[in-house]
NUTIPA-295249 format. One line per 5 residues: number of its first residue (from 1); for each residue x, y, z of C-alpha. Coordinates in steps of 0.05 Angstrom, whole numbers, plus 32768, in hexadecimal, padded with zeros to 4 digits. Each point is the difference from the previous one (the first is absolute). Layout:
<rs>
NUM> X,Y,Z | ...
</rs>
This chain:
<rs>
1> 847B,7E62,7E8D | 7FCD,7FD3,8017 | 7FB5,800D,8007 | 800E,8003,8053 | 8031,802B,7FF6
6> 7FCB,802B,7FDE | 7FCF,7FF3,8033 | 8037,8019,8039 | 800D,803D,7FDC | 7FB5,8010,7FF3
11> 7FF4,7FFF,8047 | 8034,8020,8014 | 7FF4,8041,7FD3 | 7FAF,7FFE,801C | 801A,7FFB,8047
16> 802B,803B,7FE9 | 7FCE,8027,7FDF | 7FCF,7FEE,803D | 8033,801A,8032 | 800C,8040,7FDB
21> 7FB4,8017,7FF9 | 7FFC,7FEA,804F | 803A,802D,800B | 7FD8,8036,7FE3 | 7FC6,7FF6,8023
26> 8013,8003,803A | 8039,803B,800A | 800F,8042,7FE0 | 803E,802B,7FF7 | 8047,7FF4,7FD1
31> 800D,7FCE,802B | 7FCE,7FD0,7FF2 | 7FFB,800F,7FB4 | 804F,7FE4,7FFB | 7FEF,7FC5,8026
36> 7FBF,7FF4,7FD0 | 802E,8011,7FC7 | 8034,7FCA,8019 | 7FCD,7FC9,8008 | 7FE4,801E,7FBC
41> 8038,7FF7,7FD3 | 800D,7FB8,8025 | 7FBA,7FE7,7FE1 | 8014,801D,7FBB | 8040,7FDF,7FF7
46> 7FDA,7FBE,801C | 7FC3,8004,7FD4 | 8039,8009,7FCA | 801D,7FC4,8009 | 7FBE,7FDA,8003
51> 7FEF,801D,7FC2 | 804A,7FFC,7FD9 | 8019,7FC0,8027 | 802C,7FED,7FC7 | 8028,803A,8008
56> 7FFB,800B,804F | 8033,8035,8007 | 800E,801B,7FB9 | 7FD8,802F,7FD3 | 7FC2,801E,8020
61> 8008,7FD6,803C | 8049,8012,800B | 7FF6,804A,7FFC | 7FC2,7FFB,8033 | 803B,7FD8,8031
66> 8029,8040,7FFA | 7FCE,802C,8007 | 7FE8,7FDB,8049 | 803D,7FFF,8016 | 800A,804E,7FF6
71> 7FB3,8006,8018 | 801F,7FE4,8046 | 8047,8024,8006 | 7FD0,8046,7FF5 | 7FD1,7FE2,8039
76> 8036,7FF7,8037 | 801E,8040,7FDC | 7FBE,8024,8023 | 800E,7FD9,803E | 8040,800F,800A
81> 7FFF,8045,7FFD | 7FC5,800B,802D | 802F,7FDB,8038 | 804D,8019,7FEA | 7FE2,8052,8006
86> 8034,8027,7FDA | 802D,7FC8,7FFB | 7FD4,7FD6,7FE0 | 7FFF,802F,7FC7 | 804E,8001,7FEB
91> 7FF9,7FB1,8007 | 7FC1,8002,7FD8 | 8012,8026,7FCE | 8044,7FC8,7FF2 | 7FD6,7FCB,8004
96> 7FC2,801C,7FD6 | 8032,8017,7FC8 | 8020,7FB8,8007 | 7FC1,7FD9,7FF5 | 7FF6,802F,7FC7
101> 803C,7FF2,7FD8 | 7FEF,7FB4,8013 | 7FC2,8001,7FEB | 800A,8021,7FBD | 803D,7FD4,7FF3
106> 7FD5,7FC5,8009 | 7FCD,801A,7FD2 | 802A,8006,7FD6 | 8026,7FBF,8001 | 7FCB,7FD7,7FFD
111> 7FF1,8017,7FC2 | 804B,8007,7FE0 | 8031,7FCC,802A | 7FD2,7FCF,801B | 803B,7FD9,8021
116> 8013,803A,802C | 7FB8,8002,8012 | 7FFF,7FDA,8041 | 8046,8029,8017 | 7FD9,8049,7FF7
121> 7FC2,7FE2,802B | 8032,7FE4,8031 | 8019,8043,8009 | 7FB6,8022,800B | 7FE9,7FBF,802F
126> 803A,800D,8029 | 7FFC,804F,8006 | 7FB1,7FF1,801C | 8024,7FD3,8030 | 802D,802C,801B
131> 7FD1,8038,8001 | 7FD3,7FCE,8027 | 8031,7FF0,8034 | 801A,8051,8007 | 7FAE,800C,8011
136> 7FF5,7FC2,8035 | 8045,8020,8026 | 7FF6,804E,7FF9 | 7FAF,7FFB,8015 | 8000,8003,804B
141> 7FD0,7FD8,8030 | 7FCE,8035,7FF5 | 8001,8004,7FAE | 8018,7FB4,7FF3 | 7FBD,7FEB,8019
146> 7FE5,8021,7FC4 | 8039,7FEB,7FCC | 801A,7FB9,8019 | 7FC6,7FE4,7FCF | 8010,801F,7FC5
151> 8046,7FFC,8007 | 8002,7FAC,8015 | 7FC7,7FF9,7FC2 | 802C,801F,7FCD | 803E,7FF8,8014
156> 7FEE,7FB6,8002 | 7FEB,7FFC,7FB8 | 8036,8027,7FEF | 8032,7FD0,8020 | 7FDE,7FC3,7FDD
161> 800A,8026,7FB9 | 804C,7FFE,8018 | 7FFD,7FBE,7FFF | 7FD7,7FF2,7FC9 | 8031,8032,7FD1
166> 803D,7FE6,8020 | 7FF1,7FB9,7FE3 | 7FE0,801C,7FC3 | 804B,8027,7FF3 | 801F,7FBA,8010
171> 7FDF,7FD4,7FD4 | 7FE6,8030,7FC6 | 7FBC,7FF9,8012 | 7FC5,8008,8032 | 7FEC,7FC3,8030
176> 7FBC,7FF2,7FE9 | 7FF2,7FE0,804E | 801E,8040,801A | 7FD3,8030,7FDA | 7FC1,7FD6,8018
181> 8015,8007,8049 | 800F,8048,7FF6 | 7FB4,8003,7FE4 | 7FEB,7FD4,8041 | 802B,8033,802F
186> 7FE4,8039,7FE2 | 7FB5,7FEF,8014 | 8016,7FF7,8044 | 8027,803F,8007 | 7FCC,802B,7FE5
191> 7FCF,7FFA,8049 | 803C,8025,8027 | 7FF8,8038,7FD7 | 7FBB,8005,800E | 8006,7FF6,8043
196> 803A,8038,7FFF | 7FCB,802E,7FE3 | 7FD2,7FF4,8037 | 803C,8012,8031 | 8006,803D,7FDC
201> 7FBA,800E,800F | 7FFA,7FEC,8045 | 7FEC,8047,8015 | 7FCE,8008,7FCC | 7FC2,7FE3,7FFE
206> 7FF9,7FD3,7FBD | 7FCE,8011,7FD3 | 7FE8,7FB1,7FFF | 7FCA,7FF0,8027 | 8002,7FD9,8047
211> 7FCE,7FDB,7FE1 | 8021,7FF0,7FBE | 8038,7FEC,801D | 7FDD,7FCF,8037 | 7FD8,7FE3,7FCC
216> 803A,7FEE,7FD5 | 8036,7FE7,8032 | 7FC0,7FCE,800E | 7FFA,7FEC,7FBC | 8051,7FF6,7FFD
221> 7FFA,7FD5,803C | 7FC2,7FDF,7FE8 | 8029,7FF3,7FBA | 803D,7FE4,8028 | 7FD9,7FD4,8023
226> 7FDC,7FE4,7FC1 | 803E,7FFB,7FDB | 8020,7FD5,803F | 7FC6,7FD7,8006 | 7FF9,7FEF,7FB4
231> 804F,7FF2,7FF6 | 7FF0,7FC9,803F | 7FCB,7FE7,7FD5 | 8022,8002,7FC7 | 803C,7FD5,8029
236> 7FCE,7FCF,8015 | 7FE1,7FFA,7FB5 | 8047,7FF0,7FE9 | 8008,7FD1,802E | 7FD1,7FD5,7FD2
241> 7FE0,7FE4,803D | 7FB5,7FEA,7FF9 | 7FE8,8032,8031 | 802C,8038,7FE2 | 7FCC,8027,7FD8
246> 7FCD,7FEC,8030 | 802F,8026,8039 | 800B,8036,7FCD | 7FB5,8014,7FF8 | 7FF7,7FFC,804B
251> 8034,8032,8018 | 7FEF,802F,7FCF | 7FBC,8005,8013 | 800E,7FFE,804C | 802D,8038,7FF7
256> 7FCE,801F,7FD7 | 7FD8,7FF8,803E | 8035,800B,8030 | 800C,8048,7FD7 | 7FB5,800F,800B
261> 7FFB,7FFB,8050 | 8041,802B,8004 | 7FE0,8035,7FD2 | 7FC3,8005,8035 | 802B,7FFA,803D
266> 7FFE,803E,801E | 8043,7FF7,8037 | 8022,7FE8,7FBC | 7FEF,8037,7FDB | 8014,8031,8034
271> 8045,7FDF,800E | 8013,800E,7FB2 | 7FE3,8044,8007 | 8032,800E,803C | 8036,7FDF,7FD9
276> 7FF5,802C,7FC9 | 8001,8039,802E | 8041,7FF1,802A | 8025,7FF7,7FC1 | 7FEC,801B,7FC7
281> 7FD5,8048,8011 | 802B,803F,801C | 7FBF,8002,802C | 7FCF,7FCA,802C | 7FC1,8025,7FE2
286> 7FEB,8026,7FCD | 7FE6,8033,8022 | 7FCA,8027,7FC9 | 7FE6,7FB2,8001 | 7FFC,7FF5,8045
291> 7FD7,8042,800E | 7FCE,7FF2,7FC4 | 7FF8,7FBC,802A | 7FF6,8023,8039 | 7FD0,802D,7FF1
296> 7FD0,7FD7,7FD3 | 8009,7FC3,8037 | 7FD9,803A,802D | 7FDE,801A,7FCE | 7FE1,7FC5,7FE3
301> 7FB8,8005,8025 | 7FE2,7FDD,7FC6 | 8011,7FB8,8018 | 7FDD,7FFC,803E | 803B,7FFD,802D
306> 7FFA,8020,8040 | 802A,8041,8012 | 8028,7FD3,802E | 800F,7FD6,7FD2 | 801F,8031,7FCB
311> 8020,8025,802E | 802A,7FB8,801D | 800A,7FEB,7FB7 | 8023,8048,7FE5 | 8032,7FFA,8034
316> 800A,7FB4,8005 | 800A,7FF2,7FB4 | 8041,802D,8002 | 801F,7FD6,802A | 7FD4,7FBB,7FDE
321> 7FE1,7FF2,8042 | 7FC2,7FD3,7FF8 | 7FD3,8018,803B | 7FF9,8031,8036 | 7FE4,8021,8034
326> 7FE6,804E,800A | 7FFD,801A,8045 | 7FDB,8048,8003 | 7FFF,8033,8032 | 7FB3,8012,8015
331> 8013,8048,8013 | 7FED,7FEF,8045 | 8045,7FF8,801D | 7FF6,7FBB,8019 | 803D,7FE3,7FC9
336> 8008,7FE1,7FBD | 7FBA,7FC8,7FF5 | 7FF8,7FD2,7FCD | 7FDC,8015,7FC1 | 8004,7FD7,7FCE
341> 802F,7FB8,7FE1 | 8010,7FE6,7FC1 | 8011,7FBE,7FFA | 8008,7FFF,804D | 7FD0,7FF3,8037
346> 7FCF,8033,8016 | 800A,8006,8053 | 7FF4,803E,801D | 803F,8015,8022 | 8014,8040,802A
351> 804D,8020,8001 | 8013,803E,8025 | 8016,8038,7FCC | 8045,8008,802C | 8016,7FBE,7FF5
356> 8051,8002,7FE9 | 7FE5,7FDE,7FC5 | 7FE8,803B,7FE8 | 8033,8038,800A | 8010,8028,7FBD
361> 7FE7,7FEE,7FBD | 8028,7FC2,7FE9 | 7FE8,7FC3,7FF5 | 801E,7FC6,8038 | 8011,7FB7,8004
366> 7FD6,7FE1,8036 | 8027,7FE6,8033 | 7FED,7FBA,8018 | 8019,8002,803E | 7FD8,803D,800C
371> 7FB7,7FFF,8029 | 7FD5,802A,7FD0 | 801C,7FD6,7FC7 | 7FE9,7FC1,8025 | 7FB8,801B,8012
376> 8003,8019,7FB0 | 8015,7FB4,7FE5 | 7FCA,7FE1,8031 | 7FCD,802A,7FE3 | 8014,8007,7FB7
381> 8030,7FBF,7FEF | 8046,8013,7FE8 | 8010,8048,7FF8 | 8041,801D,7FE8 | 7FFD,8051,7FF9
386> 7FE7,8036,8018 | 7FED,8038,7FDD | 7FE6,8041,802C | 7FD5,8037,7FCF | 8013,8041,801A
391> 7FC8,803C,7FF2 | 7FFE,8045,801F | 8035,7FF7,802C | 7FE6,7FC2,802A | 7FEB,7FB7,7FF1
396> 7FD5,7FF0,7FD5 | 8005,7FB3,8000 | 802C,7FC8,7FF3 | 7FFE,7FC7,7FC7 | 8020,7FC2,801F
401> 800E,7FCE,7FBF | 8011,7FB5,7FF9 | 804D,7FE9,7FEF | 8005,8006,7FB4 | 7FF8,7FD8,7FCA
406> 8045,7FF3,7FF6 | 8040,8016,8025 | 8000,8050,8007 | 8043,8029,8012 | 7FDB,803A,801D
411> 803D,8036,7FF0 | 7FF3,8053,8000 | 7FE0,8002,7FC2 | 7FCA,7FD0,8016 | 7FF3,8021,803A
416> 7FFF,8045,7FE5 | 7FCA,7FE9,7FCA | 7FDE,7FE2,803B | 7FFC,8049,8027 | 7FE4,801D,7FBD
421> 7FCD,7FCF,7FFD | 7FE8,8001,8049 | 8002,8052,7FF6 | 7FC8,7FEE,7FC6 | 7FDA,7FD1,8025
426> 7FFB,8025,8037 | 7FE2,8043,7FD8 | 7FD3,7FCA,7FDF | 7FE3,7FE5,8045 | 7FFF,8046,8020
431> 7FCE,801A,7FC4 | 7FD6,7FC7,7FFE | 7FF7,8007,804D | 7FEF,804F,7FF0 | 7FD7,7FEB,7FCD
436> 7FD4,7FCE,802D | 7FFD,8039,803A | 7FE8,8037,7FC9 | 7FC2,7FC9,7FE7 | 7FF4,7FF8,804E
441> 8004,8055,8008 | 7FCF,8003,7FC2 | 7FD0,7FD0,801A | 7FFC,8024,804B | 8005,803B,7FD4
446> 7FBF,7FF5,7FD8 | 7FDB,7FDA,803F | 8014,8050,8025 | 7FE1,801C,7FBC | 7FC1,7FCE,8002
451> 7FF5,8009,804E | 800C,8057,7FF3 | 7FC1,7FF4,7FC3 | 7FD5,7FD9,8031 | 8007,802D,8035
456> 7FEC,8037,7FD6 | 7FC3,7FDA,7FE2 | 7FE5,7FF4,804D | 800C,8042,8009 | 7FC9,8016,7FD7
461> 7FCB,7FC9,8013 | 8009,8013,8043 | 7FEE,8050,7FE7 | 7FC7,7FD9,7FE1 | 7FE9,7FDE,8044
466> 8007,803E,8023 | 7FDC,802F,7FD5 | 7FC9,7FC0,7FFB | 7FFA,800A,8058 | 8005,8040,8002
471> 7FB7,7FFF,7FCF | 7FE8,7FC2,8021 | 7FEB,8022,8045 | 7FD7,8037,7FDD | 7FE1,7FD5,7FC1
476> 8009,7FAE,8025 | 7FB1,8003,7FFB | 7FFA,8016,7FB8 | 7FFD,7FB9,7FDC | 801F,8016,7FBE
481> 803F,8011,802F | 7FF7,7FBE,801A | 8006,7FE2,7FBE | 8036,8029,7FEC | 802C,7FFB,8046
486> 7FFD,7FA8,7FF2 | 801C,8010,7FB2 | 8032,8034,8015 | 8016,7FC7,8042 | 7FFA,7FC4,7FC7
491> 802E,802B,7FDA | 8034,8015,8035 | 8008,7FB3,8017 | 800C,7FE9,7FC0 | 802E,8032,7FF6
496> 802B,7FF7,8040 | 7FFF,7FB1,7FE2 | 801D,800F,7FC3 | 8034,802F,8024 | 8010,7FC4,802E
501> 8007,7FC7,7FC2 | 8030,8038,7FE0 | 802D,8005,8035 | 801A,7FB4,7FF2 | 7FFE,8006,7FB7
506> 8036,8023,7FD5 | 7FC9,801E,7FDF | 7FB8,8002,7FDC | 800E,7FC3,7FD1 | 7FC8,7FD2,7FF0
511> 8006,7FC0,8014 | 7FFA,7FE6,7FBB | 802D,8025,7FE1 | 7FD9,8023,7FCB | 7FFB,8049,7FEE
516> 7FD1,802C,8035 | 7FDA,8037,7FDC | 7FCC,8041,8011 | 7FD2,8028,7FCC | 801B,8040,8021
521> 7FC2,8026,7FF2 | 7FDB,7FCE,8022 | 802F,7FFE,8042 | 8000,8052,8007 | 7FB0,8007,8005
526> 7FFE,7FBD,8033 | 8037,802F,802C | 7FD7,8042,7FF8 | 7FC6,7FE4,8012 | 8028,7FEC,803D
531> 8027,8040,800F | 7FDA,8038,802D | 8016,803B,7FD3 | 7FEC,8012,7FB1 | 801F,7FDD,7FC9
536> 7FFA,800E,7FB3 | 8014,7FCB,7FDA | 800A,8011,7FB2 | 8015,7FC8,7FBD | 800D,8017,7FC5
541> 7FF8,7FBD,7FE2 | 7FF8,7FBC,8021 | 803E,7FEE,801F | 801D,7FB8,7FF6 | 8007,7FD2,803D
546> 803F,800D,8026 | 8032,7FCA,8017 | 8003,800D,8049 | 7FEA,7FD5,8034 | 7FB2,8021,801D
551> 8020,8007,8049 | 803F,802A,7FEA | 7FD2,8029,7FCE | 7FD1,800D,803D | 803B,8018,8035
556> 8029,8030,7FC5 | 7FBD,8024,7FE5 | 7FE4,8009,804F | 803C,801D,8011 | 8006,802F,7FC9
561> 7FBE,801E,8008 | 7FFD,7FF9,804A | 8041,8034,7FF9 | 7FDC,8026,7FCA | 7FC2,8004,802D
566> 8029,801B,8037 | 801C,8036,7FCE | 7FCC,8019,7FDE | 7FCF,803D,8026 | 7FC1,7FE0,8021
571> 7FC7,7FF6,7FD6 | 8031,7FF5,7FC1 | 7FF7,7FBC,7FD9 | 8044,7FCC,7FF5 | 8003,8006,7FB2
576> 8011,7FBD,7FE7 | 8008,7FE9,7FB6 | 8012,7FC7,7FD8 | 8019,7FFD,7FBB | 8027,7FD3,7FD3
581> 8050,800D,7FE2 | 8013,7FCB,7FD8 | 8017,7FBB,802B | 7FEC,8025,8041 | 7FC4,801A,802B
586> 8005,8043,801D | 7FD8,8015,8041 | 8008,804C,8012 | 7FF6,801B,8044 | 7FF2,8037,8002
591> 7FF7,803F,8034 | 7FF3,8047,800E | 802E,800A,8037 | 8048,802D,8010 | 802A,7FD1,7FD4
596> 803A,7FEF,800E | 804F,801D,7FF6 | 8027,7FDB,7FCC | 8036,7FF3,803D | 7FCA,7FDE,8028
601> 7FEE,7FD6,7FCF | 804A,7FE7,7FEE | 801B,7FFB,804B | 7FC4,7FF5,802D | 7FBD,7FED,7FDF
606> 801A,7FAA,8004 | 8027,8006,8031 | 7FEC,7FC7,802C | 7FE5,8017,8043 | 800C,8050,7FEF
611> 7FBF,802B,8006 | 7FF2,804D,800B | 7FAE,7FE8,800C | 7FF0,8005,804E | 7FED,7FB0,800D
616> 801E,7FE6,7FC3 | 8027,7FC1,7FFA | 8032,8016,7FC5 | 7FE9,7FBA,7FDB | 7FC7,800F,7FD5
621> 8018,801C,7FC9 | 8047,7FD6,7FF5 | 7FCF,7FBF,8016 | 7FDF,8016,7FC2 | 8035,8003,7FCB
626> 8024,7FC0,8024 | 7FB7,7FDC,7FEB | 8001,8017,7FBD | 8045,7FF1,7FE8 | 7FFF,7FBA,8023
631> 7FBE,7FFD,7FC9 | 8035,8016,7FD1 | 7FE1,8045,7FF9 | 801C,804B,8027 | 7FDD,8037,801D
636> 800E,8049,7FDC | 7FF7,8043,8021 | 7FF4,803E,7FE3 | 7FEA,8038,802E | 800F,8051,800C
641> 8009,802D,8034 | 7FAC,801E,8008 | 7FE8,7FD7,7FC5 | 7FFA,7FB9,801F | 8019,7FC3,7FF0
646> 7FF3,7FCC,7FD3 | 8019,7FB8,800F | 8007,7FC8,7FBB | 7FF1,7FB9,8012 | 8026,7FD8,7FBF
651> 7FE9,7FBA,7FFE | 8008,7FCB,7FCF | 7FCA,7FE4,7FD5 | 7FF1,7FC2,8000 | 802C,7FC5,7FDB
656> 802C,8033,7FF0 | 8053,8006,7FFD | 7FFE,802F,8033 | 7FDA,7FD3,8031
</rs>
């Protein structure tokens, strides 16, 4: 044999061996492992031949031919009798003891008689033909879908051994061009029984991935069309023409080139991707990959793209649409308005919500002849679908996207993706518009809380005022009252000010952006020198500066012993001490009062705008703790039923954690 004949059956047993683990890969099941074992035992006898070609069909080589050919008759064996039903068993069971005694004879003769060689292998090629043919006419139009490969692969090899042992028993030898083509026919029979085991798995998913198998049909294409365009240049360098290598070079680095721009062309891409899908997948999508897409294409905050814009994208790559539009409904009942475009222009356009267009949940062709589809293309440029996102049994919207990239059949499957993916959207849009109405019901929410604190502050400068008139008519003439009456009216206008400036703020944060801090100790004897009942102020060592701004420090402590005031018998001082535990400063309240029931403090004591004192407001006291833990510090109570009540002011120290 020649080195190309060695060559031919090399390639032959890798394309063998290639088909065989692809068969594998991508089915499961008896089935598949005979047609993997058929394309199996095919590479061995070639790669036998390439490796003994001196002795093609003889020794080693020639027992490997047997064994194939036995290999195939047990494959359409299995075929057989998954079509025949009982039938197929009697017949099986001749032909499987047939192939048998054929195969063992021809074991055995190639060994012992080597002229009656060829005769034996006649007599196995030809029961694999017949057993070919019996399967092609018992399948029915159902079953011979899934058999007519295996059957014309097989049998077709089979057939050529006929020939090739018919003229071997006729001249006493084997046709050296005849065993080469049989190598040759081989490699090309070998595909249909990979594409048989894909048949046989149309109703399973493969376990290859969509995108292993996109990725390499466009390197086989890529590969074909370097191989064409390097045999042309390889024509035009035999030509022996002076610009034949010049031309050679050229085309293979446009193509190059050429092979480039098609890798990065989008419509290109897409139109393998749906030729993949129409003809090689049981299914358009892959649906675990499609809903990952989804939900990180909405979920991906992190790039700056606008809501709109995510929310157009997860629906409009399923279908490979590159731009679209987003029409929301307010909650107003005027209709559908724009909201947002991607890759589109942004003009702000109004549709009723009862359009036709919208009925149901399924996504629609726009009609051109239609109106709305007109005013929709004047606005937008070319549109093709629309998609209506259903939520809480209305409307939440519509996406309207662009013609895709390449042609789209828009079958049931497509469509039914498409209603899951509106479905998402639509949740998506409907919590991020919940989400923007709770931040606007949190800010009106903590202006209500702000206004509710103010109120209560000018509450007690105006007791202030009127306790200053009520002394001013009997003591107006005494001019230490004077004195006083300007600082207590100095005081109350300021205050009213600052109650004012908080109203527009969010809250007591200096304006530079640094930490605000009090000496406590310092702050209590300014506000009992201020307060017209006793205070006793007590520290057991000095206390650390406290990180709270002066203002809310000022508010939380006046309210706390204005209330212990107000509790305690006349006469009887406001105890108040301050003391150090670790990272914090404590403040104690304390009073001589009733006290207070432990289900009073739990249900009703900050309760906003609850109160069992005649004239109260029901703020002071959960004004106070609100103050404190916005400092990042609470308010304890600790109080009995006819022992009083003492209330524990925890504030953190300065520069620490806690703060």
């Amino acid at each position: 044999m020649t080195s190309a004949s060695i060559l031919l059956h090399g390639g032959a047993a890798v394309i063998c061996a290639a088909c065989a683990a692809y068969i594998l890969a991508i089915g499961r099941g008896a089935a598949v492992w005979w047609l993997a074992a058929a394309a199996g035992a095919a590479g061995l006898w070639s790669a036998s031949v390439a490796l003994t070609p001196a002795a093609p069909l003889h020794g080693v080589a020639g027992g490997l031919e047997v064994l194939c050919l036995a290999t195939w008759c047990a494959a359409l064996l299995y075929h057989f009798r998954r079509v025949a039903g009982r039938r197929g068993r009697v017949i099986g069971l001749i032909f499987g003891g047939c192939a048998i005694v054929a195969t063992a004879v021809a074991l055995l003769l190639s060994g012992i008689l080597d002229a009656a060689a060829p005769v034996a292998r006649l007599i196995l090629a030809l029961l694999v033909v017949v057993l070919a043919e019996n399967l092609f006419r018992t399948a029915d139009e159902a079953t011979r879908w899934h058999v007519a490969l295996p059957a014309i692969a097989l049998g077709g090899l089979a057939a050529f051994d006929l020939a090739l042992y018919a003229d071997a028993a006729l001249s006493r030898s084997f046709s050296t061009p005849l065993i080469d083509a049989r190598a040759a026919l081989t490699a090309l029979a070998m595909p249909l029984l990979a594409v048989a085991a894909l048949r046989e798995g149309r109703w399973r998913r493969p376990p290859v991935s969509r995108q292993v198998v996109f990725h390499g049909a466009t390197l086989i294409f890529a590969g074909i069309f370097l191989l064409g365009v390097g045999a042309l240049g390889e024509v035009l360098r035999r030509l022996d023409l002076e610009w034949g290598a010049t031309a050679q070079a050229g085309m293979i680095a446009a193509a190059l080139m050429l092979l480039a721009v098609a890798a990065t062309t989008r419509s290109l891409r897409s139109r393998l991707r749906n030729l993949l899908a129409e003809h090689f997948h049981a299914t358009r999508y892959d649906y675990r990959t499609e809903w990952l897409r989804c939900v990180g294409t909405l979920s991906a905050s992190a790039d700056g793209a606008p809501a709109e814009h995510r929310a157009i994208r997860a629906i409009a790559d399923a279908v490979d649409s590159p731009g679209g539009v987003l029409l929301r409904d307010d909650g107003g009942g005027a209709g559908l308005r724009w909201a947002g475009s991607w890759n589109m222009p942004a003009e702000h356009l109004m549709l009723s919500a009862d359009l036709p267009l919208f009925a149901g949940d399924t996504a629609r062709v726009l009609d051109p002849a239609d109106t709305t589809t007109a005013e929709l293309r004047g606005a937008y440029g070319p549109l093709w679908l629309a998609v209506p996102l259903p939520h809480d049994g209305g409307l939440a919207g519509a996406v309207f996207l662009a013609p895709p990239r390449a042609p789209f059949r828009l079958d049931r499957e497509a469509l039914e993706l498409l209603r899951t993916l509106a479905h998402e959207v639509a949740m998506f849009l409907a919590e991020r518009r919940a989400a923007e109405r709770l931040v606007d019901e949190r800010r009106v929410q903590d202006y209500a809380k702000r206004f509710a604190f103010v109120a209560h502050d000018v509450k007690t400068v105006s007791s202030q005022l009127s306790l200053l008139l009520a002394n001013a008519e009997e003591h107006i003439a005494d001019p230490e009252f004077q004195h006083d009456m300007l600082v207590t009216v100095r005081s109350a206008a300021g205050r009213i000010n600052s109650l004012i400036a908080r109203l527009g703020q969010p809250g007591d944060v200096p304006a530079s952006g640094r930490e605000e801090v009090v000496a406590p100790l310092d702050r209590l004897r300014q506000l009992a020198a201020g307060k017209p009942y006793p205070v006793r102020l007590e520290a057991d060592t000095p206390a650390p500066l406290a990180a709270i701004a002066p203002s809310r420090f000022d508010t939380a402590l006046g309210h706390l012993m204005n209330n212990a005031a107000e509790a305690s018998p006349p006469g009887e001082p406001v105890h108040v001490r301050v003391a150090r535990e670790g990272e914090r400063v404590v403040v104690e309240v304390t009073d001589h009062g009733p006290g207070m029931a432990p289900e009073f403090i739990r249900d009703e004591l900050f309760r906003p705008l609850s109160t069992s004192k005649r004239g109260g407001s029901g703020i002071g006291a959960w004004q106070a703790r609100e103050l404190l833990r916005e400092a990042g510090g609470d308010l304890a109570v600790c109080s009995r039923l006819g022992a009083g009540t003492t209330m524990r002011v925890l504030l953190p120290c300065q520069g620490s954690a806690t703060a």
